[in-house]
MMTF fields as JSON, N, C-alpha, C and O atoms, coordinates in Angstrom:
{
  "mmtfVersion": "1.0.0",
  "mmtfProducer": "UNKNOWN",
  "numBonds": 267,
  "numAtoms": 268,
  "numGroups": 67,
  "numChains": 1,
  "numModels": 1,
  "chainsPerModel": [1],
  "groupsPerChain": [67],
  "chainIdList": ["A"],
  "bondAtomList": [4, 2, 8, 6, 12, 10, 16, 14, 20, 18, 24, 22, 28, 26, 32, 30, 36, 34, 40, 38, 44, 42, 48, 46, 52, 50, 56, 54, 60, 58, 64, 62, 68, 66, 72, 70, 76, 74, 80, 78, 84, 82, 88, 86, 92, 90, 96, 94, 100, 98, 104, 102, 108, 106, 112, 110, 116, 114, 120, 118, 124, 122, 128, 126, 132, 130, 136, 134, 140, 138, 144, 142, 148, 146, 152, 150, 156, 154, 160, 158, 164, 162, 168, 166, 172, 170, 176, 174, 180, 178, 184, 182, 188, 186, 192, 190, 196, 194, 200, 198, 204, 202, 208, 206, 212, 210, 216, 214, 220, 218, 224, 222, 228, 226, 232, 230, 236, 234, 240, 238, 244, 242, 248, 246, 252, 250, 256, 254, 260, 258, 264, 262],
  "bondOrderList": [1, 1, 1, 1, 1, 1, 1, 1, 1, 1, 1, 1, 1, 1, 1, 1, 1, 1, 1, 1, 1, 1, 1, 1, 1, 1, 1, 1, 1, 1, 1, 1, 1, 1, 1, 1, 1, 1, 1, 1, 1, 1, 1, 1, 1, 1, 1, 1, 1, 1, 1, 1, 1, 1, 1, 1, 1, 1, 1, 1, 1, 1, 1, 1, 1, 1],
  "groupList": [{"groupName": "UNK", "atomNameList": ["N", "CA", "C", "O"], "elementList": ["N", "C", "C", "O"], "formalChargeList": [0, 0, 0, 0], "bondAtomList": [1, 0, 2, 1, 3, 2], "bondOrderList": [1, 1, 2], "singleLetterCode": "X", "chemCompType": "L-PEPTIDE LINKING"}],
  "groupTypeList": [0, 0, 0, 0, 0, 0, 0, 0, 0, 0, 0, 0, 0, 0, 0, 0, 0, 0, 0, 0, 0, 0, 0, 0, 0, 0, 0, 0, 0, 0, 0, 0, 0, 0, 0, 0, 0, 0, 0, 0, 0, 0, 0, 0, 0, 0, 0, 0, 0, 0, 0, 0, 0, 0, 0, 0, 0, 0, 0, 0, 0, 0, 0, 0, 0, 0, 0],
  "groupIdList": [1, 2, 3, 4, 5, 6, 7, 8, 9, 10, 11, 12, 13, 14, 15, 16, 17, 18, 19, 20, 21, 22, 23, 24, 25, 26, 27, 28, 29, 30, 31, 32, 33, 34, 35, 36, 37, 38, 39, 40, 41, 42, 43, 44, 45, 46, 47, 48, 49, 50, 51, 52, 53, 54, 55, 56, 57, 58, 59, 60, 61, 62, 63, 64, 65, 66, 67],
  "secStructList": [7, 7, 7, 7, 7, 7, 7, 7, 7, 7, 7, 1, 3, 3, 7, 2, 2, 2, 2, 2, 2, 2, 6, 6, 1, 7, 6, 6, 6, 2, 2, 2, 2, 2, 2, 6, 6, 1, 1, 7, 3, 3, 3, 7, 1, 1, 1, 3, 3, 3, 3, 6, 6, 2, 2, 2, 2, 2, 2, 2, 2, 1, 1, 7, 7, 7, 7],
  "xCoordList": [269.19, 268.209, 268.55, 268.951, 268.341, 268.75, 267.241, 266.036, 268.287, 266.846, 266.984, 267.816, 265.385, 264.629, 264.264, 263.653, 264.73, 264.097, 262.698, 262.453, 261.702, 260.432, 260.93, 261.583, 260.243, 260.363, 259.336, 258.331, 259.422, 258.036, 256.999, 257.159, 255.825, 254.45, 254.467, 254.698, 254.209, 253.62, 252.215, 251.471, 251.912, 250.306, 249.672, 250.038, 248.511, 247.909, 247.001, 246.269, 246.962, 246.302, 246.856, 247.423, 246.652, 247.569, 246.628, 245.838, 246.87, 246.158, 246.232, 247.035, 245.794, 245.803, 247.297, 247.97, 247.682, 249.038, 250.574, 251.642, 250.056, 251.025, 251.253, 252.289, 249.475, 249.678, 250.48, 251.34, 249.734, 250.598, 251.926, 252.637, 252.304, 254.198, 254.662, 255.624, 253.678, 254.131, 254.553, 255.583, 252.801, 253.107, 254.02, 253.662, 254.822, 254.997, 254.465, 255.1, 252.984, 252.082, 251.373, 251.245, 250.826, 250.044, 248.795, 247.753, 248.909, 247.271, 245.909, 244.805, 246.169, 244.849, 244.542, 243.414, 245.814, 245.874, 245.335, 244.504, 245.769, 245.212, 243.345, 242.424, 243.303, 241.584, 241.226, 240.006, 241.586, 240.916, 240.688, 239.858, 242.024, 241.799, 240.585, 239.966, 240.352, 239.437, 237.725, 236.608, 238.138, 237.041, 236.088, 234.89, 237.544, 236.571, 237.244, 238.106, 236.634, 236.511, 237.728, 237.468, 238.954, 240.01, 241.009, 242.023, 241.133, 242.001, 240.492, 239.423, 241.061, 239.533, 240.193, 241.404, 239.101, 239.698, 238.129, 236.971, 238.885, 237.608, 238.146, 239.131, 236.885, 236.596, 236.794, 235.849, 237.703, 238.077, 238.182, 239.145, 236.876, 236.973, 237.084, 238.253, 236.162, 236.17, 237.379, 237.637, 238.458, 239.188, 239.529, 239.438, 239.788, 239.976, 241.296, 242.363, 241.157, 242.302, 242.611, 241.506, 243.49, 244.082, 244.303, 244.657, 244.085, 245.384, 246.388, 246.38, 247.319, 248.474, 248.689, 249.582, 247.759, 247.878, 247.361, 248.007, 246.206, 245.643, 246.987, 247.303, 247.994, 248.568, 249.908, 250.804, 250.059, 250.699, 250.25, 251.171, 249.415, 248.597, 248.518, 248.656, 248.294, 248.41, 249.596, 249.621, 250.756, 252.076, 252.313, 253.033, 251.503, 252.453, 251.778, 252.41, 250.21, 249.334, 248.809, 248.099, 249.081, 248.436, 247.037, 246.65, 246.44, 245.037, 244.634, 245.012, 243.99, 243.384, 241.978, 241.052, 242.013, 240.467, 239.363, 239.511, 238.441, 237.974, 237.366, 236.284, 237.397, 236.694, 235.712, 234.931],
  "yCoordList": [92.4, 93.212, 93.227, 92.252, 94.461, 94.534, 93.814, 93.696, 93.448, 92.776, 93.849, 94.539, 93.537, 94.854, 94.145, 93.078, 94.883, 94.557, 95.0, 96.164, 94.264, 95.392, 94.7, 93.719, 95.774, 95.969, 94.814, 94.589, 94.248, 93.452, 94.637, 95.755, 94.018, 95.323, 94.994, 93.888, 96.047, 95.982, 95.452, 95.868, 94.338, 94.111, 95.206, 95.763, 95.419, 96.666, 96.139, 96.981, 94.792, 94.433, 93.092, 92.162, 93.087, 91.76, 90.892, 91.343, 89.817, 89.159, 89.376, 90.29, 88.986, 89.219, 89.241, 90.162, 87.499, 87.332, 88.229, 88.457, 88.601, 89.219, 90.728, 91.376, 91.339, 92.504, 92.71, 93.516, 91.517, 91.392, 91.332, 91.931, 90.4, 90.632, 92.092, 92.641, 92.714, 94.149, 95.175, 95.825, 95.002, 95.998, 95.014, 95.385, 94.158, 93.668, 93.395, 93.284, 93.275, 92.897, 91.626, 91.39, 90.655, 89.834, 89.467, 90.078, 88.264, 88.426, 88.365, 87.986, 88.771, 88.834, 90.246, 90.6, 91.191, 92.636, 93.145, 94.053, 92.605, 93.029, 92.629, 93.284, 91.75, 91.363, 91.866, 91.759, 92.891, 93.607, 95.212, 96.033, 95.366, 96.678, 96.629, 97.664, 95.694, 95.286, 95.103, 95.536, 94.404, 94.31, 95.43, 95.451, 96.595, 97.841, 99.092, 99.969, 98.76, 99.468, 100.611, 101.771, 100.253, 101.098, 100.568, 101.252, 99.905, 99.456, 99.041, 98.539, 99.529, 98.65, 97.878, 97.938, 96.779, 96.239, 95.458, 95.818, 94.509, 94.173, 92.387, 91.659, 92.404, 90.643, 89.738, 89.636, 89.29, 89.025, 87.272, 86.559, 86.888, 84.833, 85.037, 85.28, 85.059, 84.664, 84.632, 83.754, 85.92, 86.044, 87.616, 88.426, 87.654, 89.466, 90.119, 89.51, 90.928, 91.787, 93.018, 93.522, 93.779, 95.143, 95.368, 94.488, 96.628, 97.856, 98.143, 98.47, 97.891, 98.611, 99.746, 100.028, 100.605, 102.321, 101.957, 102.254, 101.329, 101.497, 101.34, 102.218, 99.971, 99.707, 100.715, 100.615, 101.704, 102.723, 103.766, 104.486, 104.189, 105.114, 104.818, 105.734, 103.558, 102.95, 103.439, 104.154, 102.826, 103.347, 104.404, 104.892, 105.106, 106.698, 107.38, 108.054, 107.289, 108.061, 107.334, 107.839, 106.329, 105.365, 104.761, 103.754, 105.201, 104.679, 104.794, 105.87, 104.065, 104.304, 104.714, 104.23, 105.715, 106.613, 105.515, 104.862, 105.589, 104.668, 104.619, 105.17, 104.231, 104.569, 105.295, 105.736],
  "zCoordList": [-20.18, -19.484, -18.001, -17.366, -17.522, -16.296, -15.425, -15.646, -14.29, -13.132, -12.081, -11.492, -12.204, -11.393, -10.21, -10.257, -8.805, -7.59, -7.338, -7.653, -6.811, -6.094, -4.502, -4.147, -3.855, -2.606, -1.894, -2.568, -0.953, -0.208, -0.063, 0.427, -0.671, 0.316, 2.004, 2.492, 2.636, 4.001, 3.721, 2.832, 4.725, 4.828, 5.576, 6.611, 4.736, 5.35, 6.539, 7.059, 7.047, 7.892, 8.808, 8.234, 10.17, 10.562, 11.594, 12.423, 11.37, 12.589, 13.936, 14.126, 14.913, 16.486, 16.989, 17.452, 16.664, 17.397, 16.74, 17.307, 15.218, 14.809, 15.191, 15.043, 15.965, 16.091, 17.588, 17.945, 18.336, 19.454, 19.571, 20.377, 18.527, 18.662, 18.4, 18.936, 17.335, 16.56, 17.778, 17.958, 18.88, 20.033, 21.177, 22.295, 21.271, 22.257, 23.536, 24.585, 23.327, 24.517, 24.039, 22.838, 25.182, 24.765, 24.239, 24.481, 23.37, 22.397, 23.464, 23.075, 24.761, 25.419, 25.86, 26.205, 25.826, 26.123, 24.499, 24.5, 23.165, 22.123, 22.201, 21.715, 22.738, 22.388, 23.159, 23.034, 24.697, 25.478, 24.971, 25.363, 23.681, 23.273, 22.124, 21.877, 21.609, 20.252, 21.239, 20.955, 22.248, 22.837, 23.717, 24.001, 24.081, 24.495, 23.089, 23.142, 22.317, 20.932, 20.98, 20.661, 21.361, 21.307, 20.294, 20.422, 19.603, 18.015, 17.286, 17.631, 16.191, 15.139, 14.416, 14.205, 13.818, 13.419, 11.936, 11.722, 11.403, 10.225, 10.384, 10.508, 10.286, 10.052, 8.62, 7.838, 8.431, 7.104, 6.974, 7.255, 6.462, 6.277, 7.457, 7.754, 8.576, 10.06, 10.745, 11.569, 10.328, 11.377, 11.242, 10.319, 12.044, 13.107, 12.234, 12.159, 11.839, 10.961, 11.647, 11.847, 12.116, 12.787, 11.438, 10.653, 11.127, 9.871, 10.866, 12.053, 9.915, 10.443, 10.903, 11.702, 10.358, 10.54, 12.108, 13.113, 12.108, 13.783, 14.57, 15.373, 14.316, 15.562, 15.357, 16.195, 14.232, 14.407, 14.744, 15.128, 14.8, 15.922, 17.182, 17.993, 17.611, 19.184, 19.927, 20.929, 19.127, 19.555, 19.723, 20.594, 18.579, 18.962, 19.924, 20.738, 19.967, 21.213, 22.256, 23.125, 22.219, 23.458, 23.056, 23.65, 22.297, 21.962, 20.593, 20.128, 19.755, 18.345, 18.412, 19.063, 17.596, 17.084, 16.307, 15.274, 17.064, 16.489, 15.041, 15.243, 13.412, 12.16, 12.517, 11.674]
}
């Protein structure tokens, strides 16, 4: 039988410091965008989750729409 690869999933959601490395700015420039409601984000077991789509929207227009 042949072996089948699957691909890694993308997490559809990332923590603070990971979103920070993602945009290359620091995790206090990410909690200033979360904090004036410009990335959204969801609270998941008491910690802060970005979607990915947000911090690919960030990049491409400068700011995320808020849900």
């Amino acid at each position: 039988m042949p072996k089948v690869e699957i691909a890694p999933l993308e997490p559809f959601a990332v923590d603070v410091p990971t979103a920070a490395k993602l945009l290359r700015v620091s995790e206090r420039s990410v909690w200033t965008l979360l904090k004036e409601n410009l990335l959204p984000s969801v609270s998941i077991g008491g910690s802060r989750r970005i979607p990915i789509d947000a911090l690919r929207l960030l990049a491409k227009v400068g700011t995320a729409a808020k849900p």
